[in-house]
C-alpha positions as CSV (number, residue, x, y, z in Angstrom):
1,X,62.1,64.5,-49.1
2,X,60.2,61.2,-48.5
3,X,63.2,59.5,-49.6
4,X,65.2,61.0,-46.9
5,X,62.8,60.5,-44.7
6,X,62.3,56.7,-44.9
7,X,66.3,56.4,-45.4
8,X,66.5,58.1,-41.9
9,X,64.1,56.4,-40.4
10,X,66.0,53.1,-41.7
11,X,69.2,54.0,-39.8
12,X,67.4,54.7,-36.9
13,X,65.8,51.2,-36.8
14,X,69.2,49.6,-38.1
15,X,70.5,51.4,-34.9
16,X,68.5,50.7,-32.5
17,X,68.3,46.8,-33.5
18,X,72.0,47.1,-33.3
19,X,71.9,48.1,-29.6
20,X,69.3,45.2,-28.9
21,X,71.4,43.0,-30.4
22,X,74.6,44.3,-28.2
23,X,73.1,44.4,-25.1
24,X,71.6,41.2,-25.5
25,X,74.9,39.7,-26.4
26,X,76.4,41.6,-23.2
27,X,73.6,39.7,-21.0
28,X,74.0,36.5,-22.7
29,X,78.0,36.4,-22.0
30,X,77.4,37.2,-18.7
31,X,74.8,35.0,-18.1
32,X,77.4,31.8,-20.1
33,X,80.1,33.4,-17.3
34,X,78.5,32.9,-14.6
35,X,77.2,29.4,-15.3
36,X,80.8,28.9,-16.5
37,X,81.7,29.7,-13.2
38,X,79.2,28.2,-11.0
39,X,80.3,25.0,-13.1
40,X,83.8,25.3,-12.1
41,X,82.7,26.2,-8.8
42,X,80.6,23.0,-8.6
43,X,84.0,21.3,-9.7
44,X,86.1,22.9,-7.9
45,X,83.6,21.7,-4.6
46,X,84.0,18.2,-5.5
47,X,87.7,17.7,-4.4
48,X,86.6,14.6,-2.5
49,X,84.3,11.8,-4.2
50,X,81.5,10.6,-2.0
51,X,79.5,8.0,-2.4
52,X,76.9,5.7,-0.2
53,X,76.1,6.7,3.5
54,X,79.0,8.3,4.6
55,X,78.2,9.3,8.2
56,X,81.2,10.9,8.9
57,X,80.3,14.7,8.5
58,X,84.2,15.7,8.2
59,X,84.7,14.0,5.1
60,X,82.4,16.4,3.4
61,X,84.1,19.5,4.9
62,X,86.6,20.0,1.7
63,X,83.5,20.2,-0.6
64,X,81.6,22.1,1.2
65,X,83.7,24.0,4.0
66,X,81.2,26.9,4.8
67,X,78.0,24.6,5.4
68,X,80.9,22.2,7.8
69,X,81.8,24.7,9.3
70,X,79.2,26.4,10.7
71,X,77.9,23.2,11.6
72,X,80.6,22.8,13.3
73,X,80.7,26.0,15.4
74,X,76.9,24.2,17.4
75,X,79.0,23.2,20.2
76,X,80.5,25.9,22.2
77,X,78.0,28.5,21.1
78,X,75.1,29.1,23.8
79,X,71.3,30.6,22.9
80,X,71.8,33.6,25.2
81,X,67.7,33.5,25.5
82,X,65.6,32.0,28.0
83,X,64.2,28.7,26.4
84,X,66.4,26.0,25.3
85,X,70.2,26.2,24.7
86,X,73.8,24.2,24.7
87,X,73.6,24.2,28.5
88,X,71.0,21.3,29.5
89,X,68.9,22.4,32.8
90,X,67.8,19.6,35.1
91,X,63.8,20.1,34.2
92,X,62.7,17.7,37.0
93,X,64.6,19.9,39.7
94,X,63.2,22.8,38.2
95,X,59.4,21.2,38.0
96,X,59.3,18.1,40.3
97,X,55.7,17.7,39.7
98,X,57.1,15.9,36.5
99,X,58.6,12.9,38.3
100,X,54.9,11.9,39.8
101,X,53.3,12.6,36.4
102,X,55.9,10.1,35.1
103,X,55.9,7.7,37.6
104,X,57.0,3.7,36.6
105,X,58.5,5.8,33.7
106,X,62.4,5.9,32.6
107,X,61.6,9.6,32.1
108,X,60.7,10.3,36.0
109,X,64.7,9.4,36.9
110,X,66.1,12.3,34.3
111,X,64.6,14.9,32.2
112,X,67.0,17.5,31.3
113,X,66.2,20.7,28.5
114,X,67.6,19.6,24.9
115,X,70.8,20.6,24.1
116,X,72.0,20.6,20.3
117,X,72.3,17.9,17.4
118,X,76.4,17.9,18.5
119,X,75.1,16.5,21.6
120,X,72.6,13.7,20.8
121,X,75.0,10.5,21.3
122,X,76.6,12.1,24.1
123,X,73.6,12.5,25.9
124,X,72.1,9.0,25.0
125,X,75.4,7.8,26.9
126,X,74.6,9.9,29.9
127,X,71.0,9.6,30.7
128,X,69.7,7.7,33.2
129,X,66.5,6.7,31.1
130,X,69.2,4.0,29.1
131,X,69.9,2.5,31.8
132,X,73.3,1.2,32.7
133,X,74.2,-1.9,30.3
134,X,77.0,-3.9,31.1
135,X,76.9,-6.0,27.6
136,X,75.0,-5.6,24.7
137,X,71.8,-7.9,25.5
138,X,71.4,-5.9,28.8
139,X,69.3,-2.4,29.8
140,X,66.4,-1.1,29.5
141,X,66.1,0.0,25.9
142,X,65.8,-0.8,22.5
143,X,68.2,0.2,19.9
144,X,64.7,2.1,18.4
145,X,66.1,4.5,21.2
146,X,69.3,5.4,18.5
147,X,66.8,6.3,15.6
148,X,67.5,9.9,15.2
149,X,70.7,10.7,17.2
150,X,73.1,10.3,14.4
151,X,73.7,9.9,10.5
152,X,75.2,6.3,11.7
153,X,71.4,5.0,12.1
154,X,70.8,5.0,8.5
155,X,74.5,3.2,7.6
156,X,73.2,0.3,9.8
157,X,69.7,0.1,8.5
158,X,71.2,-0.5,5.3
159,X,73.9,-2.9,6.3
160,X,71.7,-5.1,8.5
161,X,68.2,-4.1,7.6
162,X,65.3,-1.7,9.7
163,X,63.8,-4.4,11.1
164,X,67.0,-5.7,12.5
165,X,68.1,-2.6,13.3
166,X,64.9,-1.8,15.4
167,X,64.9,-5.5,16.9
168,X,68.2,-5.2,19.2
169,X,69.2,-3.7,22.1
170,X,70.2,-0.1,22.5
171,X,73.6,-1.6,24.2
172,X,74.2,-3.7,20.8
173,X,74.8,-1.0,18.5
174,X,76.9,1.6,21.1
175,X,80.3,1.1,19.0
176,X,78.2,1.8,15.7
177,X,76.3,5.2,15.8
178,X,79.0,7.2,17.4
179,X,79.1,10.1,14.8
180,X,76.1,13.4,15.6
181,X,73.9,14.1,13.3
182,X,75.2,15.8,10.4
183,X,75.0,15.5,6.6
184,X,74.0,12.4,5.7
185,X,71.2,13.0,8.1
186,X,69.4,15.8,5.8
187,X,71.2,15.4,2.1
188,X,72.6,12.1,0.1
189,X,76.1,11.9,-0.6
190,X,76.4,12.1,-4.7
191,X,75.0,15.8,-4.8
192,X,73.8,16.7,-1.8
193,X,70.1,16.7,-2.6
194,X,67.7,16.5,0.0
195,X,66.8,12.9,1.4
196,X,64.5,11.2,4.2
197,X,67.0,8.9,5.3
198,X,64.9,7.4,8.2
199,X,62.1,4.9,6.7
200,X,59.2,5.9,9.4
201,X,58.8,9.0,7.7
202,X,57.8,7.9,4.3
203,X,55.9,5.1,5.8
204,X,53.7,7.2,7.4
205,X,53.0,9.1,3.8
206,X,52.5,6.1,2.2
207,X,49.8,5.0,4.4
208,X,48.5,8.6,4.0
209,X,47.9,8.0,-0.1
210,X,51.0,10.5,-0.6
211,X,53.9,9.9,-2.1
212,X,57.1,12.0,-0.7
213,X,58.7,12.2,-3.9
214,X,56.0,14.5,-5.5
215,X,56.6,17.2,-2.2
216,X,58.3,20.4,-3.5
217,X,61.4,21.5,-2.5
218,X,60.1,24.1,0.1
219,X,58.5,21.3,1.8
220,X,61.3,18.9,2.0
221,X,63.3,21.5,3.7
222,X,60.6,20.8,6.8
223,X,60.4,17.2,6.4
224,X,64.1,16.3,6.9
225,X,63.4,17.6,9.9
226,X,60.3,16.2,10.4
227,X,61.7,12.6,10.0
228,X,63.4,13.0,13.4
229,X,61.1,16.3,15.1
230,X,57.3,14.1,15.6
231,X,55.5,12.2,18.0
232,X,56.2,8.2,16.9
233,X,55.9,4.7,19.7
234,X,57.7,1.4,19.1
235,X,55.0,-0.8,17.4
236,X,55.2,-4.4,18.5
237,X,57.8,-6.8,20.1
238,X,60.0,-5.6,17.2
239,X,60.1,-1.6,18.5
240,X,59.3,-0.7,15.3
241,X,59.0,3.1,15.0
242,X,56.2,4.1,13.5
243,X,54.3,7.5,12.8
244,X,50.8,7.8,14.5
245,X,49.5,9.9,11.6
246,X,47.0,7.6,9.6
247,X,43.5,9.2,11.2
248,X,46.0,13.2,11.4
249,X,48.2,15.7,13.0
250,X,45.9,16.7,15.9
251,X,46.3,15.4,19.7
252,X,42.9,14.5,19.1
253,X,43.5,12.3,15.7
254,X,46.6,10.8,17.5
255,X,44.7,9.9,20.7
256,X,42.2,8.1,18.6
257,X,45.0,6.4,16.7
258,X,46.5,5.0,20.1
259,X,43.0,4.1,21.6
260,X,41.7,2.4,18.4
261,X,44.7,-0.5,18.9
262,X,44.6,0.1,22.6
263,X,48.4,1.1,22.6
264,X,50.0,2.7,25.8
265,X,53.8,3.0,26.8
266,X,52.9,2.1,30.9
267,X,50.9,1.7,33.2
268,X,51.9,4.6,36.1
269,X,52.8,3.4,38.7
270,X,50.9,5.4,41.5
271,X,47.3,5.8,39.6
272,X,47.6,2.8,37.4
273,X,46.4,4.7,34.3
274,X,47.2,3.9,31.3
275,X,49.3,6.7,29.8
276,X,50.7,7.4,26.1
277,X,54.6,9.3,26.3
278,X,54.3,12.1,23.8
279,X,57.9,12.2,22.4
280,X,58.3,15.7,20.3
281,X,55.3,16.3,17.7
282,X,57.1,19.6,16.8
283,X,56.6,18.6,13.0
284,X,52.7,18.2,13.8
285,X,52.5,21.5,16.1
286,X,54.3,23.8,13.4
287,X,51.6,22.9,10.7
288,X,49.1,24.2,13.1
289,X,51.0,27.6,13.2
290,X,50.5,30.8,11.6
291,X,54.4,29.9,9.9
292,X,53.8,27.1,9.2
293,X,50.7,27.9,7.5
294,X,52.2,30.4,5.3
295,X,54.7,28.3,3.6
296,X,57.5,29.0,6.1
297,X,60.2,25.7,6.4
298,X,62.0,25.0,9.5
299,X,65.5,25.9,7.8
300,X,64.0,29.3,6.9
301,X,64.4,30.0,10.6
302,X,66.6,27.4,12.4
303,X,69.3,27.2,9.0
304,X,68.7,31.2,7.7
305,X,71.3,32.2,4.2
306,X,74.1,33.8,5.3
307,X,76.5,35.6,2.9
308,X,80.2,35.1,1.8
309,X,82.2,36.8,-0.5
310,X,79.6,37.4,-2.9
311,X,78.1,33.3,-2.1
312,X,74.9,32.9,-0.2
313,X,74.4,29.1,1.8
314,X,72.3,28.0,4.4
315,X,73.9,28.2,8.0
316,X,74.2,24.8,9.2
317,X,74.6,26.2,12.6
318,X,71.0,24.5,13.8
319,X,70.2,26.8,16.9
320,X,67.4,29.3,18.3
321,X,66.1,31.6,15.7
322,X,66.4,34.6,18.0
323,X,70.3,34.0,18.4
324,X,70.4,35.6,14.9
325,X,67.1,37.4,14.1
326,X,68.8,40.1,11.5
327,X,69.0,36.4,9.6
328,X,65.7,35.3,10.9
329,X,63.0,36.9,12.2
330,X,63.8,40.3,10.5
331,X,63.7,39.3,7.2
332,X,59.8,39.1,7.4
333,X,59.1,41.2,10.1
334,X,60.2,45.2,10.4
335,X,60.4,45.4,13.9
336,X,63.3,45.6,16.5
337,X,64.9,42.8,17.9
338,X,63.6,43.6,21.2
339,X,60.2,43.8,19.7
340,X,60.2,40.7,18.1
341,X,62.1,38.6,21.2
342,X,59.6,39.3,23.9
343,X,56.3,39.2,21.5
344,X,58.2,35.4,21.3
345,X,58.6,35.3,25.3
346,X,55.0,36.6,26.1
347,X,53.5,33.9,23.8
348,X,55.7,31.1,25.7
349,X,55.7,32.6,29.0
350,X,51.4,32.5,29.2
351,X,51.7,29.3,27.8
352,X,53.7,28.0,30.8
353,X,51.1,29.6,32.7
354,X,49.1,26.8,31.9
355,X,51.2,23.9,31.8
356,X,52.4,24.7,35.2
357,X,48.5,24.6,36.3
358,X,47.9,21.4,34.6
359,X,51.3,19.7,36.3
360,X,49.6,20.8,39.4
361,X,46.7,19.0,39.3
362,X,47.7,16.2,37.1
363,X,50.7,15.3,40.3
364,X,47.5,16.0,42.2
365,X,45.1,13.5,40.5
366,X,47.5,10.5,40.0
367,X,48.4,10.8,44.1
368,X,44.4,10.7,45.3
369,X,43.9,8.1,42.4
370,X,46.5,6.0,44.3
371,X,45.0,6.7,47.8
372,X,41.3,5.7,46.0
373,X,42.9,2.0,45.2
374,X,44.2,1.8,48.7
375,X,40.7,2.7,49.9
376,X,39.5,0.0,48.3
377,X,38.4,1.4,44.9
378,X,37.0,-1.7,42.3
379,X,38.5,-1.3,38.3
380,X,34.6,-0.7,37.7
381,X,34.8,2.3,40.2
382,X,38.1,3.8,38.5
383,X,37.5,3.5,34.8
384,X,36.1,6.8,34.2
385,X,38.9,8.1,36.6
386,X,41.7,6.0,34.5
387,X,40.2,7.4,31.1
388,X,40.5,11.2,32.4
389,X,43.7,10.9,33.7
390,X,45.1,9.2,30.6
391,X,43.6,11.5,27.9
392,X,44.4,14.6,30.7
393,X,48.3,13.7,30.7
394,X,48.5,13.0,26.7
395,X,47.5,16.9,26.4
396,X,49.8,17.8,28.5
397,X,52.8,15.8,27.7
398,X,51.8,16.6,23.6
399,X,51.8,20.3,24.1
400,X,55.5,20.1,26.2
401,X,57.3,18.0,24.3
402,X,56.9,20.1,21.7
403,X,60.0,21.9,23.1
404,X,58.5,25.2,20.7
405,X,55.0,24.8,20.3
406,X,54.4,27.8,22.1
407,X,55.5,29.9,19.9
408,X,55.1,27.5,16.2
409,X,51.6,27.3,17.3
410,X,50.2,29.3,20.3
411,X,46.8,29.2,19.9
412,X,46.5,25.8,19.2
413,X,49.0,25.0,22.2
414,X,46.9,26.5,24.7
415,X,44.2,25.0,23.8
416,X,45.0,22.0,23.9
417,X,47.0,22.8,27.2
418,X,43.4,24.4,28.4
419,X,41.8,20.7,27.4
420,X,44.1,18.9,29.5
421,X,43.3,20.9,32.7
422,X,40.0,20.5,32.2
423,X,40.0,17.1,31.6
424,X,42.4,16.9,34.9
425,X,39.8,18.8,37.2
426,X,37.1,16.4,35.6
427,X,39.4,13.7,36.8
428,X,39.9,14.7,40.5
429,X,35.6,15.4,40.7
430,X,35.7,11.3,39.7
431,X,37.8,10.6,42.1
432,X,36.5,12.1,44.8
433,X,33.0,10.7,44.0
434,X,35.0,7.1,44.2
435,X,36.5,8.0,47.8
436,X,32.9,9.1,49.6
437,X,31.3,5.8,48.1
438,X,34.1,4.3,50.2
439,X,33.1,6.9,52.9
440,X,35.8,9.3,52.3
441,X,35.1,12.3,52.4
442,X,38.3,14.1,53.7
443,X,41.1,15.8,51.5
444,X,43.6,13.5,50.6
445,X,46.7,14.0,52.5
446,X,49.3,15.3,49.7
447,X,53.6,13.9,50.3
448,X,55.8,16.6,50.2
449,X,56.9,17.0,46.4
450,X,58.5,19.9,47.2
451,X,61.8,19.0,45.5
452,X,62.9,16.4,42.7
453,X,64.6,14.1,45.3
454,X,61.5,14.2,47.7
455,X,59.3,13.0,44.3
456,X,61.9,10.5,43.3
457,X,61.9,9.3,47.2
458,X,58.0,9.1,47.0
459,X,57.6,6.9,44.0
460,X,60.3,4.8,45.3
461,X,63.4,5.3,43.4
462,X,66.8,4.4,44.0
463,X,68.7,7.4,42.7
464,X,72.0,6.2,44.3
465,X,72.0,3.4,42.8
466,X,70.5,4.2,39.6
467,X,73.9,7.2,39.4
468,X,76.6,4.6,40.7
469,X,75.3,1.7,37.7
470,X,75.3,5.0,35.4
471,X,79.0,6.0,36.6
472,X,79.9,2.7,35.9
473,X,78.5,1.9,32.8
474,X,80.4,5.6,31.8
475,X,84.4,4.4,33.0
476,X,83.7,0.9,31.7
477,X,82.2,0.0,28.6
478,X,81.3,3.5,26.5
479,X,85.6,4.0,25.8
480,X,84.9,0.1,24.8
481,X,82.6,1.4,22.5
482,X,84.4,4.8,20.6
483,X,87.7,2.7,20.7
484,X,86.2,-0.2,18.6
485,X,84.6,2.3,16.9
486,X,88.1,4.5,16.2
487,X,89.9,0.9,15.5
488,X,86.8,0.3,12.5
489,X,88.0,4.2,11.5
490,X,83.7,4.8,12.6
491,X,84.7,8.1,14.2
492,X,86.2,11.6,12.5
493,X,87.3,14.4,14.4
494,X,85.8,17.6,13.9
């Protein structure tokens, strides 16, 4: 009986290590199939060899034709929300306060709301901030101004060096970085790994004691978007772009930074403070955010997955996550749409609460500052004015170039935003403490700034003149630059 009873038991075990055995061999065939095919598939991808910095994003559409083309659908789409889409606004019409604040500033003569990567060559052809070049040692501008408008800027770095590069005028390199950002931006060319392709970037890490080759994967799919989306300034006669990030991320680290080697960008013209342009510290201004802090990248929301015939990729269709937040948003969160939109638009619209305060009094400050010199005010009398005013506008001009900081890092926008008022109202008490030791004790008459062309009038701008060099500029030399460009075969259709 104990015979049988082992012998059964034997089969039992023989029969059950048979089924292992089976379904491990089922599992492990599938598993050799489907790396079979995702080898064939990675084959199959690579119908056209790429090598070097190929800025022309078509070339990579036959390997990769999901990624091109929902990159290239960013065009004709518009964000159907409120802040920031395809369709640039005119920001100084909408907020002429802005031209006084940037008075003696290329900025005060056009400001319009960022429009897409597509865009970013196009619209460095149209502003009037780059002036209207007639040959290529003329404007305004350095060709610093080109860093991160398109996957040219990184061709040219490496065929005539970043110092070179930096050290020209914007106008010299207009038949060279013709092509919008695209892939060579974000990935190199051999397998489409992850690159910083702009040199300020990993400077600024390597000055930090950190090395951007140890970062994990995760991170890098923020910091190719951080080598473009950060506050930077052109250091020295050589407009070398460099990263204010050695004493940290925060408007206050950054204004230390700049007041340590006494940098500023100009002198405005009405108060004759020093002031610091803020370009777009989005990068900085995430990491201070409640995302940012958990680990989320920028391509989790700005590039979600999408799905296709079984094969998940990353939308290259760069846009406003709330265009698509079933892809965004709602993989997180569990509530509506709706829900989830206007919890965004509260968060930005009490933000603008604030800005539009500190606008106010900053267009205020910078006018009685001006009527203060004209009284007769000494530099002695006006440095504690000067200082306010300067550290006031930096706040302000941090926390709105940030084009999404109100809602990557609310808290941390208004307070800085909250800062900047205060250190604005502290500014107009100086100054009126300046005008009645001159014996003025009156308001200060205000201009009418009621309207963009009324501010532009006030500071003494030529608009007409500035828009008939700009027309110009636009019928004769750009097609001089895309058809030197098309005859060097620079330039690929979409």
């Amino acid at each position: 009986m104990k015979n049988k009873l082992k012998s059964w038991q034997g089969w039992v075990l023989f029969a059950v290590s048979m089924t292992i055995v089976f379904v491990l061999g089922i599992i492990l065939s599938s598993l050799m199939g489907e790396y079979r095919t995702e080898k064939m598939n990675m084959v199959s991808v690579k119908k056209v060899e790429i090598s070097g910095i190929e800025a022309r994003s078509s070339v990579f559409a036959e390997n990769y034709p999901r990624e091109y083309d929902t990159w290239s659908e960013t065009p004709p789409i518009d964000t159907p929300q409120g802040f920031n889409g395809d369709i640039s606004i005119d920001v100084l019409e909408e907020r002429p306060e802005m031209v006084v604040l940037w008075a003696g500033y290329a900025f005060s003569k056009d400001y319009s709301t960022p429009r897409s990567h597509m865009y970013g060559v196009e619209d460095m052809y149209r502003t009037l901030r780059t002036g209207a070049p007639m040959s290529n040692t003329e404007g305004p501008q350095p060709a610093t101004c080109w860093t991160c408008k398109s996957p040219d800027v990184p061709r040219m770095m490496e065929e005539i060096g970043v110092d070179s590069f930096y050290n020209n005028k914007w106008a010299a390199l207009g038949s060279e970085i013709v092509n919008p950002v695209g892939c060579a931006d974000c990935h190199e060319s051999v397998n489409m790994d992850l690159h910083i392709s702009r040199p300020a970037l990993i400077e600024a890490f390597r000055r930090q004691g950190r090395d951007i080759t140890k970062v994990t994967p995760q991170e890098m799919r923020s910091l190719v978007c951080a080598q473009c989306h950060a506050e930077y300034y052109f250091k020295g006669d050589g407009k070398y772009l460099t990263f204010p990030w050695d004493k940290g991320f925060t408007v206050e680290d950054m204004e230390l930074y700049y007041d340590e080697i006494d940098f500023t960008d100009y002198v405005h013209k009405l108060s004759r403070a020093r002031i610091v342009k803020a370009q777009h510290p989005d990068y900085e201004l995430f990491q201070m955010g409640i995302h940012g802090q958990r680990g989320v990248s920028c391509a989790d929301c700005h590039m979600p997955y999408s799905e296709e015939g079984g094969i998940k990729y990353s939308d290259h269709h760069i846009q406003n996550p709330l265009t698509v937040v079933e892809r965004t948003c709602q993989t997180c969160h569990r509530d509506s749409k709706e829900t989830l939109r206007k919890n965004v638009y509260d968060r930005q619209h009490k933000a603008n609460e604030l800005r539009a305060l500190l606008e106010q009094e900053l267009a205020r400050v910078h006018i009685e500052a001006k009527f203060a010199w004209d009284k007769g005010a000494t530099e002695r009398e006006m440095q504690k004015v000067l200082t306010l005013i300067r550290q006031a506008q930096w706040r302000w001009d941090f926390s709105i170039a940030s084009h999404g900081s109100s809602f990557h890092a609310p808290q941390e926008t208004t307070r800085i935003l909250a800062h900047g008022l205060n250190k604005a109202l502290l500014a107009r008490l100086a100054v009126s403490k300046v005008l009645v030791s001159h014996g003025y004790t009156d308001e200060v008459p205000m201009p009418d700034i009621s309207t963009k062309e009324k501010a532009q009038q006030y500071i003494g701008l030529d608009m007409p003149a500035e828009k008939a060099a700009k027309d110009k500029f636009m019928k004769e030399v750009v097609p001089g630059w895309l058809q030197k460009a098309k005859e060097n075969g620079r330039i690929a259709k979409l």
